[in-house]
N, C-alpha and C positions, 0 to 999 in steps of 0.2 A: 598515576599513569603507568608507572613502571610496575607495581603490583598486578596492573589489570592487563599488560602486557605477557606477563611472567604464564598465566594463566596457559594461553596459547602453546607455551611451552612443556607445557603436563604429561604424562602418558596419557595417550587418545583417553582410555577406559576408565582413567582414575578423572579426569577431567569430565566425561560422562556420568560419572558417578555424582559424582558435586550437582552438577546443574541436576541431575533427576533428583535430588533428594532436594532440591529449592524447586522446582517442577513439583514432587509430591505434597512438598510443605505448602504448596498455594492451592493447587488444585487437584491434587492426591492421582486418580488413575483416568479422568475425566479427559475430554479431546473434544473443544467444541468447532463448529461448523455452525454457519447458516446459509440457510434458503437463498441467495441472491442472483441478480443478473448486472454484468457489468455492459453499461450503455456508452458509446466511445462516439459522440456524433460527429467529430468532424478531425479530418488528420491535415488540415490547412493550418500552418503555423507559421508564426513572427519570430520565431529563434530555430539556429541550426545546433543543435546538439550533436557532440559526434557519436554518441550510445546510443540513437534513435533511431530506431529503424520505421517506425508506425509514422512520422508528419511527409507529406506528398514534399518527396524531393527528387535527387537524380537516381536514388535506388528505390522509390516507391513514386513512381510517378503515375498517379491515380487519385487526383484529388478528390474530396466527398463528402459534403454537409447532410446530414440528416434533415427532413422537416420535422416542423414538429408532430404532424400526424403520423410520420413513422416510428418518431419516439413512443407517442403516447400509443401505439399501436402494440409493441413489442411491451411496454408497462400492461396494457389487459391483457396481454397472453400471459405472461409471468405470472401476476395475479392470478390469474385464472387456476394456476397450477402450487400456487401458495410460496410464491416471493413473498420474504418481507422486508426484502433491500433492494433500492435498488443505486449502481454504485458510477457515476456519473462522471465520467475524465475526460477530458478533448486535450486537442492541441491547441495555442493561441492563437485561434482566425481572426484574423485584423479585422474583417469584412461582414462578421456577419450581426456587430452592433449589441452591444448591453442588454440591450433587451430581450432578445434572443435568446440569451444565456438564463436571464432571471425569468422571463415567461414561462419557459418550461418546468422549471420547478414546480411554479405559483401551479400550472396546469394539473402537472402530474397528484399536488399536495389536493386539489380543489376536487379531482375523480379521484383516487384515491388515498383518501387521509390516512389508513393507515399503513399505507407503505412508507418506510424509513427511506429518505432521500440524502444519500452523502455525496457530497458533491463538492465538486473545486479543489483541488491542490490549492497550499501557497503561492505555485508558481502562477499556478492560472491566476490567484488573486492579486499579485503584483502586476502580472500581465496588464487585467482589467483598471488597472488604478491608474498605471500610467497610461495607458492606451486614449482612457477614456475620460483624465484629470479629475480622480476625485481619493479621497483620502482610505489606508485602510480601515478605518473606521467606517466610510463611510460605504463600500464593497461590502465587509462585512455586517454592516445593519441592513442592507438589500437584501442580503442573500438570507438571515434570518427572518425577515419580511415575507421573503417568496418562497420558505416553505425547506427550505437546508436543514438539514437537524443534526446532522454531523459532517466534518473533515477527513476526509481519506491522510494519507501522510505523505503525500508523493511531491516530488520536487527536492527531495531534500539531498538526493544521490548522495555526496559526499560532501561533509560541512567544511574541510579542510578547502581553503580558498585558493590555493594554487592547484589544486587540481580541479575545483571547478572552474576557473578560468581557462582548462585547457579543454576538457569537455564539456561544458556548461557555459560559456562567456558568453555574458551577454543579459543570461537568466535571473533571477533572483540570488541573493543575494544568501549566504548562511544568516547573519544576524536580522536581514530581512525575513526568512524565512519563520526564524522563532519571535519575530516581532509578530508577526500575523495570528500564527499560534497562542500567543499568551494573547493577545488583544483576544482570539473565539474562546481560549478557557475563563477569559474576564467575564466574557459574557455568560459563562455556565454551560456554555457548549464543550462538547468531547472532540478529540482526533485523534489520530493514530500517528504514526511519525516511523518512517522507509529507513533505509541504507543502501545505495547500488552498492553491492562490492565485487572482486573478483576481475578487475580491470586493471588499473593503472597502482588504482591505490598501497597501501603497504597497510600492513596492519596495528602501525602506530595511527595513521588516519582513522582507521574502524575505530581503535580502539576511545582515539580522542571526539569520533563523532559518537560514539554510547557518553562519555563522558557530560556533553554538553547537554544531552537531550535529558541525563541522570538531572543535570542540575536545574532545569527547567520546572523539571517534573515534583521536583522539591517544594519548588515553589508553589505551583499552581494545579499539579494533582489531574489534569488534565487531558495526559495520555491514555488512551486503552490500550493499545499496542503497540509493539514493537514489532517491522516486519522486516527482516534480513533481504533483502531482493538478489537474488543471485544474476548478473550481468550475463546477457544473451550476446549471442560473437557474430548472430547473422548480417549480412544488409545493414550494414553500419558504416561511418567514418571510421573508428575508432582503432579500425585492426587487431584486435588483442586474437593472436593465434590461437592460443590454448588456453580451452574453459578451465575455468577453477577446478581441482580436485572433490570428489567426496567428500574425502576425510579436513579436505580446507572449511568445507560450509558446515560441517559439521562440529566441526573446534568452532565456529562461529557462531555455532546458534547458541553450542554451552556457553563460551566466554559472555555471550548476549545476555542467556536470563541470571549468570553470576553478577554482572557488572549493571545490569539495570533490574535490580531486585525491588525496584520503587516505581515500577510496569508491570502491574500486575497481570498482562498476557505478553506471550511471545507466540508469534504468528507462522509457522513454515507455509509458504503460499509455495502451493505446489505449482501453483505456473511458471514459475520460476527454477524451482527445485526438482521437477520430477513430483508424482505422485508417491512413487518407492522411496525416493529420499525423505520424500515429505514425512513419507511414516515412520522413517527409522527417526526421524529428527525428534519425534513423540520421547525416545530414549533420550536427547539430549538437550533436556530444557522447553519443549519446544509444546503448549496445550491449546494450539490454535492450528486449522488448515482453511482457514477463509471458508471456500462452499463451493455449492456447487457451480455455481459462474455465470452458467448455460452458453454463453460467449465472451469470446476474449480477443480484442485487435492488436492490443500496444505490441507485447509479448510474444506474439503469435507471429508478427511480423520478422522479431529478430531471431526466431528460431524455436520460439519453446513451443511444446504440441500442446494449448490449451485453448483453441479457438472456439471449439464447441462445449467446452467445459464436460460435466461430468453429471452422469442420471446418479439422484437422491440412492436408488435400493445398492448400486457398488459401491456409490461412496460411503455407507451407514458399515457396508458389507468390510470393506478394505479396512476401516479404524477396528473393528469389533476384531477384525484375524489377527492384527497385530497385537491385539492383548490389550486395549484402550476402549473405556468405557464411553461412546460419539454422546455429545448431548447441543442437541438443536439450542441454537442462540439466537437473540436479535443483535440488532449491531450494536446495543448497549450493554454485551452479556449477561441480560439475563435469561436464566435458564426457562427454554419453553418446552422440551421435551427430553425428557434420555431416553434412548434407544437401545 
């Protein structure tokens, strides 16, 4: 802990320096992206987060369930335009019943097979377990059923348990959270695995949440990424006045692919970050930018500009200016095209 602490401590440039040469040692001058669209079908939720600005409450009072022909309407556009993700997150609507959730997949898997379906946080999956009395195992053999093929990493904000019970009470659980996770890499299944940071946290919390997810990943080899989520200050409980620094998320993304060198990606998800930052993050550790989006609600709500996400020719355009070789991915990195 106190080593990977120390880190943070570094001059900016000489700590830069480290994470790009463990950056070049994995992926040399590469920066992938893919084709995706993020699908948000419903912001009715059974827990009040204070970080949330996206579930219909007193600051988002505009509740909204998708149907599923709207879903699947928005999946043949995408298609159409050559998605080959598509990235499936709600809030937890009590209301709109299990099957609901798992139908859309099976639908979306049945019209088109070969789009990559990731879907469900942990949180959703604890959600659905209690909600609906049945075991992680048994959510998670459903959701393999109706056509999931991989886990986004979200719900995990911060593993330190006193501070998610100040922002998170109520939600899942930190050792729930990696119980879920190891149960889908049991299965042979991938996910990714978040961080909110830039809140409340301190950066002995970041540093002990890399630590846990480090030893997970030990074991079961599971992860694809690592995504640093930088905390949005709009339309929230939470109050935190003043956004995190630059130069803070930036010491975060080196400290990130130094301290989880056993994650073979680190993600700067520009919705979160800025675009610009996103790119300079490229210098510090950082051989991921998610994609192009096409729409964004969670995010969008607390403040970040990525609602409408971002056309394929700038986004190939902006990696290539900064000196970074873009190479199309699917959500399992493999490579499908360099640019």
């Amino acid at each position: 802990m106190q080593e990977a602490l120390e880190l943070y401590d570094m001059d900016f440039f000489e700590l830069a320096k480290l994470a790009d040469a463990k950056r070049k040692e994995l992926h040399g001058k590469k920066s992938y992206f893919n084709i995706n669209r993020h699908i948000n079908p419903t912001n009715i939720c059974a827990d009040v987060c204070k970080f949330c600005a996206y579930s219909a409450n007193r600051k988002n009072p505009n509740p909204y369930t998708m149907s599923h022909e709207e879903i699947l309407k928005i999946v043949a556009d995408v298609d159409a335009r050559g998605a080959k993700e598509v990235h499936i997150v709600s809030a937890h609507n009590p209301d709109t019943g299990l099957d609901w959730y798992l139908s859309i997949f099976r639908k979306i898997k049945e019209q088109f097979p070969h789009i990559h379906v990731k879907a469900l946080t942990a949180a959703e999956v604890d959600f659905l377990s209690r909600h609906y009395g049945k075991s992680y195992d048994e959510i998670l053999d459903l959701m393999v059923k109706n056509g999931v093929d991989s886990m986004p990493g979200g719900g995990a904000e911060i593993f330190d348990e006193k501070i998610r019970d100040f922002i998170c009470k109520g939600k899942v659980t930190s050792d729930q959270w990696f119980e879920i996770h190891r149960k889908w890499h049991e299965r042979g299944k991938k996910s990714n695995v978040t961080m909110l940071f830039g809140h409340i946290e301190s950066r002995e919390h970041r540093i002990d949440h890399m630590l846990r997810i480090r030893e997970l990943q030990e074991q079961t080899g599971g992860f694809n990424c690592f995504i640093p989520l930088v905390y949005q200050t709009q339309n929230n409980y939470l109050k935190v006045e003043r956004a995190v620094t630059a130069n803070e998320i930036l010491r975060t993304m080196a400290v990130s692919r130094l301290v989880l060198d056993n994650v073979p990606n680190l993600k700067a998800y520009w919705v979160t970050s800025t675009i610009n930052l996103a790119l300079v993050a490229q210098e510090f550790g950082a051989n991921d930018l998610d994609g192009t989006i096409e729409k964004e609600s969670i995010n969008s709500a607390a403040g970040a500009k990525s609602a409408n996400g971002m056309a394929l020719d700038e986004f190939v355009g902006l990696i290539k200016d900064s000196g970074f070789t873009p190479v199309e991915r699917d959500s399992l990195y493999n490579e499908l095209k360099v640019w």
